[in-house]
C-alpha positions in Angstrom: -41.6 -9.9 -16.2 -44.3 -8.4 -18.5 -47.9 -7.9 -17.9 -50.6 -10.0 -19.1 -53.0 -7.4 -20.7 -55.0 -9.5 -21.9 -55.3 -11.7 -18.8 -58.8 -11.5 -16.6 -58.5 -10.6 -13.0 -62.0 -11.9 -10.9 -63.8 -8.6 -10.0 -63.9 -8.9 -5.8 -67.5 -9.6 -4.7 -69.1 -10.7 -8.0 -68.1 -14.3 -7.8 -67.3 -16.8 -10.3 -69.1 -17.4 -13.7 -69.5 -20.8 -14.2 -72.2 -23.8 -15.1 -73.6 -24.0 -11.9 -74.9 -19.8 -12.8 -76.9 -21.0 -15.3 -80.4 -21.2 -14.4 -83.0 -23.8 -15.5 -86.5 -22.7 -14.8 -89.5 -25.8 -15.0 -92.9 -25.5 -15.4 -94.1 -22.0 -13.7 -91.3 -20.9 -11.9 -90.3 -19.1 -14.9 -93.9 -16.5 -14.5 -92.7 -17.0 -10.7 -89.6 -15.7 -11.4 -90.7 -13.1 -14.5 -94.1 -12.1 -13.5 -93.6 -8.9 -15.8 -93.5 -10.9 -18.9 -96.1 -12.4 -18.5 -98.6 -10.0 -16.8 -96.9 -6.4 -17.7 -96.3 -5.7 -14.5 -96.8 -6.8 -10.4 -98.8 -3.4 -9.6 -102.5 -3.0 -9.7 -102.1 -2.8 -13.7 -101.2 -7.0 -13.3 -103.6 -7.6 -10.5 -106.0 -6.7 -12.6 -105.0 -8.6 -15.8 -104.9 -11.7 -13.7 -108.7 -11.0 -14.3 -108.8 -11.0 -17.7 -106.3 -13.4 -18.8 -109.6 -15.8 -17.6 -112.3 -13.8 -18.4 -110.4 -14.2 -21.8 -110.3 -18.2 -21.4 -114.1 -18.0 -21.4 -114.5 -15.4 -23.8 -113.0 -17.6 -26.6 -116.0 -20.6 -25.5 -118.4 -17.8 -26.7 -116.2 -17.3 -29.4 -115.9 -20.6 -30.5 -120.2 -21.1 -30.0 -120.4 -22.5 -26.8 -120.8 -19.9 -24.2 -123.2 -17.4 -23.4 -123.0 -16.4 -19.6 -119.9 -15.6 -17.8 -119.9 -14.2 -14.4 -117.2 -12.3 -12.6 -117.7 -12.5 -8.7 -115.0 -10.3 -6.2 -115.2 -11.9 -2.9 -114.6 -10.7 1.0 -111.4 -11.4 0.3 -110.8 -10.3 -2.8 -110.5 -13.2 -4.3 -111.7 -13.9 -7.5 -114.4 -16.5 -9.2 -115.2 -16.9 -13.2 -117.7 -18.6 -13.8 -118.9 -19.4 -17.6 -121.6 -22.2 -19.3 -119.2 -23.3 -21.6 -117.9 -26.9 -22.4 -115.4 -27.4 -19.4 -112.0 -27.8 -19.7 -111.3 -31.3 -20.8 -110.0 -33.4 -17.4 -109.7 -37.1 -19.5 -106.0 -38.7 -19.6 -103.4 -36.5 -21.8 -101.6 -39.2 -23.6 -98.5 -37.7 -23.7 -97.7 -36.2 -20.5 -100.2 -38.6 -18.5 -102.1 -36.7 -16.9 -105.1 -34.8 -16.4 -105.9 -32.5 -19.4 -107.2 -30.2 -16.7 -103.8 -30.1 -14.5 -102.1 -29.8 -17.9 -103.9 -26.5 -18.7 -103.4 -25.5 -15.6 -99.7 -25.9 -15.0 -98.0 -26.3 -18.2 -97.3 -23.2 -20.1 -98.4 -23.1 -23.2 -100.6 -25.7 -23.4 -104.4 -25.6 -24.4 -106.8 -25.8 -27.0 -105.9 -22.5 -28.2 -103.2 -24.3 -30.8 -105.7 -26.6 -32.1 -107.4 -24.6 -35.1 -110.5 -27.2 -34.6 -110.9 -26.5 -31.0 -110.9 -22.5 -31.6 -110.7 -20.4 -34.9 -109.9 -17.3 -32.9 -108.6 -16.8 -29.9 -107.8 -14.1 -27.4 -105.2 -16.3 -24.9 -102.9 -16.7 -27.9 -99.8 -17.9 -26.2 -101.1 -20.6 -24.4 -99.9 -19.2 -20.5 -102.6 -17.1 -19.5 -104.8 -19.4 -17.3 -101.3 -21.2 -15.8 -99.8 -17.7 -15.6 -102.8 -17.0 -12.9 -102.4 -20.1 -11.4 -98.2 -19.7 -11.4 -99.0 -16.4 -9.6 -102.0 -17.1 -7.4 -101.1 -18.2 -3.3 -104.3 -21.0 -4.1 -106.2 -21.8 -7.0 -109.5 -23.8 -7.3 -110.5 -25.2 -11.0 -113.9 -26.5 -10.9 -115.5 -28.3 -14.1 -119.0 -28.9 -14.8 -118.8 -31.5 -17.7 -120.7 -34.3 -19.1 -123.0 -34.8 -16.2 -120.3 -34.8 -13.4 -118.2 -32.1 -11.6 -114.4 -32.6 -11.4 -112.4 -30.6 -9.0 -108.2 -29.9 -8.6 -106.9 -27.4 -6.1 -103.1 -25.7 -6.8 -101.0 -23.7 -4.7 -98.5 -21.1 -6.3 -99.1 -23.1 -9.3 -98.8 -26.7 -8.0 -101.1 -29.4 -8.1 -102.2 -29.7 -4.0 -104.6 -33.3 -5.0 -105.3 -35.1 -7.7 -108.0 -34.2 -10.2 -111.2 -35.2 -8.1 -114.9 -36.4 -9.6 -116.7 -34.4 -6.3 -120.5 -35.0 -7.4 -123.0 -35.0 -10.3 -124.6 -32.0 -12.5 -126.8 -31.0 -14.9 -124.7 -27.6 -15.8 -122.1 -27.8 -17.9 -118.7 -24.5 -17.7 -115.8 -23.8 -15.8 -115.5 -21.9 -12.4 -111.6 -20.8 -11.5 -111.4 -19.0 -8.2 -107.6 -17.7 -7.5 -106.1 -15.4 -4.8 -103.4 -13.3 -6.0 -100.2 -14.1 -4.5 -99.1 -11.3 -1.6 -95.6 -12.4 -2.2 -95.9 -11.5 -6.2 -98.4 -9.1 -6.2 -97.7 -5.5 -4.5 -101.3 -4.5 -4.4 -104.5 -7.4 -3.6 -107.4 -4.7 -3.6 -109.5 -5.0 -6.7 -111.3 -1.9 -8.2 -114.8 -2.3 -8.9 -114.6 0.1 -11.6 -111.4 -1.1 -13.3 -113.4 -4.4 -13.7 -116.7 -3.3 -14.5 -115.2 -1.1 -17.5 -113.0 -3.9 -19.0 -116.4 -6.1 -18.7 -118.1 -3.7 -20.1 -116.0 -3.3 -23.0 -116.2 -7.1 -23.4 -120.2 -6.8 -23.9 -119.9 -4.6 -26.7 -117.6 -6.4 -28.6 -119.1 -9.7 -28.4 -123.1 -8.8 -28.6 -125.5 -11.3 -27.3 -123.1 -12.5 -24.6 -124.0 -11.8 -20.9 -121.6 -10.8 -18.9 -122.1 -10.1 -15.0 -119.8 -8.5 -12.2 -120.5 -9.1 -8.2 -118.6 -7.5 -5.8 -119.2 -9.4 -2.5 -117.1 -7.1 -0.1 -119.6 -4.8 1.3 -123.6 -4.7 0.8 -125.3 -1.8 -0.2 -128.0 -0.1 1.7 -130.9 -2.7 0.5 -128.6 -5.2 1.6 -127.9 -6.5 -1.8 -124.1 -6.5 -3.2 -123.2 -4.5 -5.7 -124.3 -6.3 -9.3 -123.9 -5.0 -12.7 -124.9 -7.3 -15.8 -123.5 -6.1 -19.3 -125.0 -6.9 -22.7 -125.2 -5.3 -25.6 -127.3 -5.6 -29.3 -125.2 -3.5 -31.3 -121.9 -4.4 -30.6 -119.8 -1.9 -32.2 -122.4 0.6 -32.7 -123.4 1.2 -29.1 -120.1 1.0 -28.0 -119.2 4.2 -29.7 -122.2 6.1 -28.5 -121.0 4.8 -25.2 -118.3 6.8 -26.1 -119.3 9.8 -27.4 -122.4 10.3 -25.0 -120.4 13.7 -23.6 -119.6 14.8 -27.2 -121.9 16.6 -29.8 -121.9 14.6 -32.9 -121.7 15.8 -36.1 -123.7 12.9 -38.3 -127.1 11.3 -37.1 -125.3 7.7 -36.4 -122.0 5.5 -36.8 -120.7 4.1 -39.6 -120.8 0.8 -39.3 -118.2 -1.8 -41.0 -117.5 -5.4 -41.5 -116.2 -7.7 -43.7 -113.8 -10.3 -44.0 -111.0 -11.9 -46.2 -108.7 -14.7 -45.7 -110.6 -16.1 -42.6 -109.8 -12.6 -40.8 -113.2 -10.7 -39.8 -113.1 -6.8 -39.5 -115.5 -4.5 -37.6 -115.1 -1.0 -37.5 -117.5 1.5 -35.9 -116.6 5.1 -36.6 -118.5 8.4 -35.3 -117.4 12.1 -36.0 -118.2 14.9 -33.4 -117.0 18.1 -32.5 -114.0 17.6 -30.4 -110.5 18.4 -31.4 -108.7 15.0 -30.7 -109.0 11.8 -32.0 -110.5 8.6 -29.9 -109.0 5.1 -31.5 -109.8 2.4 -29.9 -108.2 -1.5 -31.3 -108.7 -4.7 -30.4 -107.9 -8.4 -31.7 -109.5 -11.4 -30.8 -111.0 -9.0 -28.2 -107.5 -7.9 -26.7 -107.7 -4.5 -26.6 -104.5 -3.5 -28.1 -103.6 -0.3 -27.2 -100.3 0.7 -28.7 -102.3 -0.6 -32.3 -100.6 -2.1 -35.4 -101.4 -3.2 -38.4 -105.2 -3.4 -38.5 -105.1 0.9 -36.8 -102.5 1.1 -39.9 -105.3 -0.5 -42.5 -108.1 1.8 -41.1 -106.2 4.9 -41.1 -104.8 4.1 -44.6 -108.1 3.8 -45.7 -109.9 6.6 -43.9 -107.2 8.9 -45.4 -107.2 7.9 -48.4 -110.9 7.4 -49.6 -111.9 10.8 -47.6 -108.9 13.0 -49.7 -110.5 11.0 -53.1 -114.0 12.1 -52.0 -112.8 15.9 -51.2 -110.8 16.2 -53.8 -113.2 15.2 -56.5 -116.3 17.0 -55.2 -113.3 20.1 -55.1 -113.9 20.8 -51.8 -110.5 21.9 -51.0 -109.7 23.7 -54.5 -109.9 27.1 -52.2 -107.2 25.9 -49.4 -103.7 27.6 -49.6 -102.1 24.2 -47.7 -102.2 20.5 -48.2 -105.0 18.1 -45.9 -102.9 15.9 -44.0 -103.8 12.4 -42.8 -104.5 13.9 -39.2 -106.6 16.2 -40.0 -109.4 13.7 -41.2 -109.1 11.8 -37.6 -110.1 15.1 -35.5 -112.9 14.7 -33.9 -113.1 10.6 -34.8 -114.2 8.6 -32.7 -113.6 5.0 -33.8 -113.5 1.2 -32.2 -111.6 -1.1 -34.9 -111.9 -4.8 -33.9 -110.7 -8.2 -35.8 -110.4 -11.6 -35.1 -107.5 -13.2 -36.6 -106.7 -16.9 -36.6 -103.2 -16.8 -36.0 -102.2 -13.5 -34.2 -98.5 -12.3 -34.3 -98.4 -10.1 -30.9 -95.3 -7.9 -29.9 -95.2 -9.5 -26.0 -97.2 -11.6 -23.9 -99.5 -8.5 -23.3 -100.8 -8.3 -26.5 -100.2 -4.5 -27.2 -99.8 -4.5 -30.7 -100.5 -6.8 -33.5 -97.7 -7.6 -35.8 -99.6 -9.3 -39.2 -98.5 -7.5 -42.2 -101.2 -8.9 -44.2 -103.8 -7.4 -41.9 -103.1 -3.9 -43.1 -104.4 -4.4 -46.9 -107.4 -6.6 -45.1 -108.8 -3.7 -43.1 -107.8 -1.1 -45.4 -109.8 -2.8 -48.5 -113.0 -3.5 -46.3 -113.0 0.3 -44.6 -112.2 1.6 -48.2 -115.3 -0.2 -50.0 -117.8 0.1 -47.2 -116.7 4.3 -46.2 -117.0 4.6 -49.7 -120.8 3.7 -50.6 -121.2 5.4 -47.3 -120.6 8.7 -48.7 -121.8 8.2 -51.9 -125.4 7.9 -50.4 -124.8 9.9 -47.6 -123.8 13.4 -49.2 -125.5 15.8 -46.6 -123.2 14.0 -44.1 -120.4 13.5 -45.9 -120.0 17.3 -46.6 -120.4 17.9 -42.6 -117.5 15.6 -42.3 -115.3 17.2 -45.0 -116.4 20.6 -43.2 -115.1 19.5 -40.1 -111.8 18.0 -41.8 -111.1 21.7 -43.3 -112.0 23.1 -39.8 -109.2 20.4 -38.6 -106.8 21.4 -41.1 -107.0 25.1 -40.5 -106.9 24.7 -37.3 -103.4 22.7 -37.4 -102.0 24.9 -39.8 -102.3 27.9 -37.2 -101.1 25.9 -34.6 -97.7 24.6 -35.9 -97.4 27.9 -36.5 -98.1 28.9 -32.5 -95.8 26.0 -31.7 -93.1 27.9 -33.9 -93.6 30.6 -32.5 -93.0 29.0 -29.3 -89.9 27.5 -30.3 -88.4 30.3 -31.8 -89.0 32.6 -28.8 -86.9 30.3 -26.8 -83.8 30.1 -28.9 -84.0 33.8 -29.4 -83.8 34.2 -25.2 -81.2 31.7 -24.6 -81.9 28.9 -22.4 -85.9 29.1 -23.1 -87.1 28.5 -19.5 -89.8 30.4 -18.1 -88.9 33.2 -15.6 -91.6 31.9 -13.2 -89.6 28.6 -13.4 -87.0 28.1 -10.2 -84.7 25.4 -11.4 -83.2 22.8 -9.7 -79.7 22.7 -9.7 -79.2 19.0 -10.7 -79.0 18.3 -14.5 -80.0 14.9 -14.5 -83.6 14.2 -15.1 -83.8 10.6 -13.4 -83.0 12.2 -10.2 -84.8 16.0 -11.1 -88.2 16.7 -10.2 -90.6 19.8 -10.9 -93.8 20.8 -9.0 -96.5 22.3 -11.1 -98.0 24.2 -8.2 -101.3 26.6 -8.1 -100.5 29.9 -7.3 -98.0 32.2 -6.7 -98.5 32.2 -3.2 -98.4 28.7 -2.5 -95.3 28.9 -5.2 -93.1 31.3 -3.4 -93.7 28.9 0.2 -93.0 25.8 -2.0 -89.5 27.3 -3.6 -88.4 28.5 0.3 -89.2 24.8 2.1 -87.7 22.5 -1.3 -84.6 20.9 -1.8 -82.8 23.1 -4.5 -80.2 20.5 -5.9 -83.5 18.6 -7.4 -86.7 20.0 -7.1 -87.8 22.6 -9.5 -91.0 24.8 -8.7 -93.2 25.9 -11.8 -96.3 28.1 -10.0 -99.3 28.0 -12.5 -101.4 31.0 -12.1 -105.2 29.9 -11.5 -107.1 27.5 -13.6 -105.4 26.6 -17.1 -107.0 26.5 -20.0 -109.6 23.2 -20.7 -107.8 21.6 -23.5 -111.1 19.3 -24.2 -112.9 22.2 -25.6 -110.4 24.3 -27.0 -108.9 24.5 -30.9 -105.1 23.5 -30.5 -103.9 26.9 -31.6 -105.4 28.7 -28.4 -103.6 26.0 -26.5 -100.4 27.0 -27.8 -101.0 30.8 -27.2 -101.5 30.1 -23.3 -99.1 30.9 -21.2 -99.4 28.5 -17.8 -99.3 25.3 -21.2 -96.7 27.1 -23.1 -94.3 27.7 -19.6 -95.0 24.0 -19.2 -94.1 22.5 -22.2 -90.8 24.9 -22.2 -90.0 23.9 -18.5 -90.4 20.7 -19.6 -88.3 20.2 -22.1 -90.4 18.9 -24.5 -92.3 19.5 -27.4 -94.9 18.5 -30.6 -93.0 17.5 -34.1 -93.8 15.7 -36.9 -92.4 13.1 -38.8 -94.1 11.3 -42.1 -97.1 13.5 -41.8 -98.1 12.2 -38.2 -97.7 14.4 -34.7 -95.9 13.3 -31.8 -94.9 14.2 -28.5 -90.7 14.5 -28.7 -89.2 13.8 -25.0 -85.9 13.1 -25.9 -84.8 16.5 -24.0 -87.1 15.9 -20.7 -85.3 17.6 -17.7 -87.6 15.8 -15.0 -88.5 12.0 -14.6 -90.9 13.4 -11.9 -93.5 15.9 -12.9 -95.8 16.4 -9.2 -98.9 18.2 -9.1 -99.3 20.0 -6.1 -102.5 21.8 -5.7 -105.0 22.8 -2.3 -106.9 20.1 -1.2 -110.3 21.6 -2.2 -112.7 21.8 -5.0 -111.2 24.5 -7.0 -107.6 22.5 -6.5 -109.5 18.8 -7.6 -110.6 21.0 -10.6 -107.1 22.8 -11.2 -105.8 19.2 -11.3 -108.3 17.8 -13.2 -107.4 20.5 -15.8 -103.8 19.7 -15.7 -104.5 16.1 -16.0 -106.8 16.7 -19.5 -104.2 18.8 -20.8 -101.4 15.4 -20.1 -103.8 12.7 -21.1 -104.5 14.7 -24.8 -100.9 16.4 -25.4 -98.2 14.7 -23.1 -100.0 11.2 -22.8 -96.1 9.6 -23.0 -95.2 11.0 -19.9 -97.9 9.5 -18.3 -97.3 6.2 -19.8 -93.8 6.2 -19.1 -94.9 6.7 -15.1 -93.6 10.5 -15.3 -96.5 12.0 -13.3 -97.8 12.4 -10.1 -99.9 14.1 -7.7 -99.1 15.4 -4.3 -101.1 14.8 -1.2 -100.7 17.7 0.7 -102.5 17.4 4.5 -106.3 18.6 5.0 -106.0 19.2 9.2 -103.3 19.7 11.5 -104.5 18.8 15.2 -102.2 20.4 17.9 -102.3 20.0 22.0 -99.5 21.3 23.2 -96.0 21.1 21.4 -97.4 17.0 20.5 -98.8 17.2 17.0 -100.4 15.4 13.7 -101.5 16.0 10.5 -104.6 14.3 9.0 -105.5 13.6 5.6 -108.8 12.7 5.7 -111.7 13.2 8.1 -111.3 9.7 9.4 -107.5 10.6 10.6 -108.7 14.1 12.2 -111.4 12.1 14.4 -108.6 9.3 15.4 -105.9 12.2 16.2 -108.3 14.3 18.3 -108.7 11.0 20.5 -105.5 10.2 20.7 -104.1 13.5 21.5 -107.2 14.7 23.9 -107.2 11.7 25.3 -110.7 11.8 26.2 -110.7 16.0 26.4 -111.5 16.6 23.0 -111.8 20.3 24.2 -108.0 20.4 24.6 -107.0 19.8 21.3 -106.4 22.4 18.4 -107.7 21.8 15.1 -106.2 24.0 11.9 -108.0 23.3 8.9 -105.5 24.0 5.8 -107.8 25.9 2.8 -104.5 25.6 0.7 -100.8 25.4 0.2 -100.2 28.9 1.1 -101.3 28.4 5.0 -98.7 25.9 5.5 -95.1 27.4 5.7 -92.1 26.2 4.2 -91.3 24.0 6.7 -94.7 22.0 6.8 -95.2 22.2 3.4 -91.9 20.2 3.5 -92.3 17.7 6.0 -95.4 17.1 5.1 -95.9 17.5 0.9 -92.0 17.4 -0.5 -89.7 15.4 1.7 -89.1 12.7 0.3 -88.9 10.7 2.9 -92.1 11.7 4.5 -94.6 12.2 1.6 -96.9 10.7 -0.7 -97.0 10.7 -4.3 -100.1 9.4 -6.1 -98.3 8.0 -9.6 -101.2 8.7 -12.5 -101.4 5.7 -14.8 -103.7 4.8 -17.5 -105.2 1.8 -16.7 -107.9 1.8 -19.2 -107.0 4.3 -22.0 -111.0 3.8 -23.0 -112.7 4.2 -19.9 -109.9 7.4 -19.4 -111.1 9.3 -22.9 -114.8 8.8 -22.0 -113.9 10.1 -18.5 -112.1 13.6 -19.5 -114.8 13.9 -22.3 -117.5 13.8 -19.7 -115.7 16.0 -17.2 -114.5 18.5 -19.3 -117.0 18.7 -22.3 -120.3 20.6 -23.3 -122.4 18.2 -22.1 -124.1 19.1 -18.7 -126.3 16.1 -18.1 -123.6 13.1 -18.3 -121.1 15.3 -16.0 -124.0 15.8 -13.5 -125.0 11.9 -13.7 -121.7 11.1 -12.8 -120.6 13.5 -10.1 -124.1 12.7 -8.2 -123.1 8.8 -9.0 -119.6 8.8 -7.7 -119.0 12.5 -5.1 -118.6 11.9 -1.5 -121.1 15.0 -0.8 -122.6 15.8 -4.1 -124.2 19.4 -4.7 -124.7 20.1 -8.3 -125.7 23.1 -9.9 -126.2 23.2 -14.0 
């Protein structure tokens, strides 16, 4: 009897695959089901869109002329109200689903006004599913509509209509309030950040000037026994929004250049300000998404600001004397730019909105930068030749530092396998399960490479404070030796391809990257440094959720053999109760100055086991509010870096 080869034999456990498999998802259960496709993703990153995706809602009102208030409120609970003075969301009879217009915004995805060009010209909420994606993903929702003289009132739970649309009483306001609580069983973190909201807000301000836009957080009162308030508004759009930016940074021309125009019913606004940094600071947005991995309108601008600065330089034979060519790069150092457009019919890759797909944007923002940078320099020659100053400044500087990078390089073919000798390796070769701890010091080095687990945990000891990336030429970043050990431990390193840098990871040897440093002031600095030297050289890893920081203990209280180690003051206080049971005078207190007072052992159980620990995951929430941030903290400029430690430091002592 022969075999069958070609016959399928059921794989035990799996079951069959039939019809009944198939899935058929109505109305929400879909952004139930999916909430990453919809929202990016269910950690404090989504909770926080949830936010905007109605902030956006009322956004395109104001865009469309009928809004000019929105307020963001953050209750006890943190729960969430928008409130704007728009038109209301329709709640009349839709003829073809028959019902309210109100519960079909609410609870049909896409469906809205945002497909009607008449309605809105530009909008933000694109797809249609932002408001019902909050409502899909929200335990109850309250829509509240101020319209025509009356206020109409539906309630939903996990996306589902709990009562008809109600007429609840009369008005003389006109808007729309939505107040949602995120869903515990969808969400994996409820607590909203202040900050997180008050910069995307803020953000909003600048790019729609003359709106007013207001944050409340309701959750705790501040000494005066008000809560916590912040309106936003700005004048000069744009403009201001890149001094906003570059308040840490010394500029290098007297104000922004300042850009608009528009072709084929797309607008364009660029505002563009050089200083002397060494990175460049893009910032894009569409229909007032920011869109943070770019497209085709960052292509347009940097087409044009390449192209129209080379003409200028190479006319006025400004770099006649230079022994290699300017590359496109090299005229974004020290740029700082917010490019904006509203286009009627956005093509985004995702529901997320992180890059804008319109191929006939690129000639649209390239043609308006080219025309309006190019009067600009025309009448502007004093600061035009500080620009092309600084752009042969950049292009020096880049030349000496691929040549630092190659020097990198070849030093590690020529030694073999190209790791650092400080470096003790783990010996598993797969990254996803590989880890390496950047650790300060020698000292606490040599305990953390006794107390680890050698089959995947590596230890990299970094010997006192690196070098501040923010205010050094790339070249002397190169030539250091805690970066260079890094990058070669790493596995990584800068190329370029088509005249553009980029950070190559295909050779990465750790999917966890832990920064493990005291739990002082010099070790918050020491991580602070590491940190600035990721966000401008390594941002990827970061973004791919590669990076972390260890939490090692502050206190360890004793009484006998029983013991506990504390993490903050609160958990000291709480431990010496517990343990002294009213003798306080009983218990022993060790307060740990740094890694190297622990021994291997603690330092385990407490820092690098993995069952035990925690890991603080960096992410870049806002990649805007982030570059102002390092700039501040690791610029030139005293007074913005004193503002904010006094503003946001537990204990705040600062000297100039």
């Amino acid at each position: 009897m022969s075999e069958d080869k070609n016959k399928q034999t059921p794989t035990p456990g799996r079951g069959d695959y039939d019809a009944n498999n198939i899935q058929a998802l109505e109305g929400l259960e879909a952004v139930r089901k999916r909430p990453g496709m919809y929202i990016g993703s269910t950690d404090t990153k989504g909770l926080h869109h949830l936010v905007y995706e109605v902030i956006d809602n009322s956004i395109d009102e104001h865009l469309a002329g009928h809004c000019t208030h929105i307020e963001t409120i953050i209750h006890p609970d943190n729960s969430i109200s928008v409130k704007d003075n728009g038109r209301g969301i329709p709640v009349g009879m839709h003829d073809k689903l028959q019902k309210s217009a109100l519960e079909v915004v609410m609870t049909v995805l896409h469906a809205g006004g945002k497909f009607d060009k008449d309605t809105y010209k530009v909008s933000g909420g694109l797809h249609g599913v932002g408001v019902s994606c909050v409502n899909a993903l929200s335990s109850h929702l309250k829509a509240e509509v101020h319209r025509e003289g009356k206020i109409y009132m539906q309630e939903y739970q996990r996306g589902k209509p709990m009562t008809d649309v109600a007429e609840i009483g009369t008005t003389e306001k006109r808007g729309t309030i939505v107040t949602f609580s995120p869903d515990p069983e969808i969400l994996e973190d409820l607590v909203y950040s202040y900050t997180v909201l008050a910069a995307r807000i803020r953000e909003l301000a600048f790019l729609n000037k003359g709106l007013h836009l207001t944050l409340t957080d309701e959750r705790e009162k501040k000494e005066d026994g008000e809560f916590p308030k912040e309106v936003f508004y700005s004048e000069g759009g744009l403009r201001e929004f890149v001094e906003y930016l570059d308040e840490s940074r010394t500029k290098i021309i007297e104000r922004p250049i300042h850009v608009t125009g528009e072709k084929d019913n797309v607008q364009v606004e660029v505002a563009m300000q050089y200083n002397t940094s060494y990175s460049e600071n893009l910032h894009s947005y569409v229909n007032n998404i920011n869109t943070r991995d770019g497209g085709t309108h960052v292509s347009g601008f940097r087409r044009a600001v390449n192209h129209i600065f080379k003409k200028y330089g190479e006319d006025n034979k400004f770099f006649s004397k230079l022994k290699f060519t300017i590359a496109g790069e090299d005229f974004r150092e020290g740029l700082t730019a917010v490019v904006s457009v509203k286009v009627p019919e956005p093509q985004f890759k995702g529901q997320t909105k992180g890059e804008l797909g319109n191929s006939e944007v690129v000639a649209i923002v390239s043609g308006c930068v080219r025309e309006a940078l190019g009067h600009y320099l025309e009448e502007n020659p004093k600061e035009a030749k500080r620009i092309i100053d600084k752009v042969i400044l950049a292009a020096t500087a880049r030349h000496a530092a691929r040549k630092a990078r190659e020097m990198v390089q070849r030093k590690n073919v020529l030694s073999g396998t190209g790791l650092p000798g400080k470096l003790s390796d783990c010996s598993s070769k797969d990254p996803a399960a590989s880890e390496i701890y950047l650790v300060e010091g020698d000292s606490a080095g040599g305990t953390a490479k006794q107390g680890r687990d050698r089959f995947f945990q590596a230890i990299l000891p970094l010997r006192g404070k690196i070098l501040n990336v923010e205010k050094a030429m790339e070249h002397k970043i190169y030539e250091n030796e805690e970066i260079k050990n890094m990058f070669t431990a790493l596995g990584v390193s800068i190329e370029e391809k088509d005249g553009e840098r980029f950070l190559n990871t295909e050779k990465l040897r750790y999917h966890k990257i832990v920064i493990m440093c005291d739990a002082d002031v010099d070790g918050s600095h020491i991580v602070t440094l590491i940190l600035t030297f990721f966000f401008r050289y390594m941002r990827p890893l970061i973004e791919n959720g590669y990076v972390y920081i260890a939490a090692p203990p502050l206190y360890l209280v004793k009484k006998g053999k029983q013991f506990q180690y504390c993490w903050n003051e609160e958990e000291r206080v709480a431990a010496v109760k517990a343990l002294g049971k009213g003798n306080d005078n009983s218990v022993g207190i060790q307060r740990y100055k740094g890694l190297g007072e622990m021994n291997a052992e603690q330092l385990w159980d407490t820092t690098m086991d993995p069952d035990t620990r925690t890991l603080r995951r960096v992410t870049i929430v806002d990649a805007v509010e982030a570059d102002r941030v390092f700039s501040m903290l690791m610029g030139d400029e005293v007074p913005p870096r004193r503002a904010f430690i006094e503003a946001n430091a537990i204990y705040a002592n600062v000297d100039a």
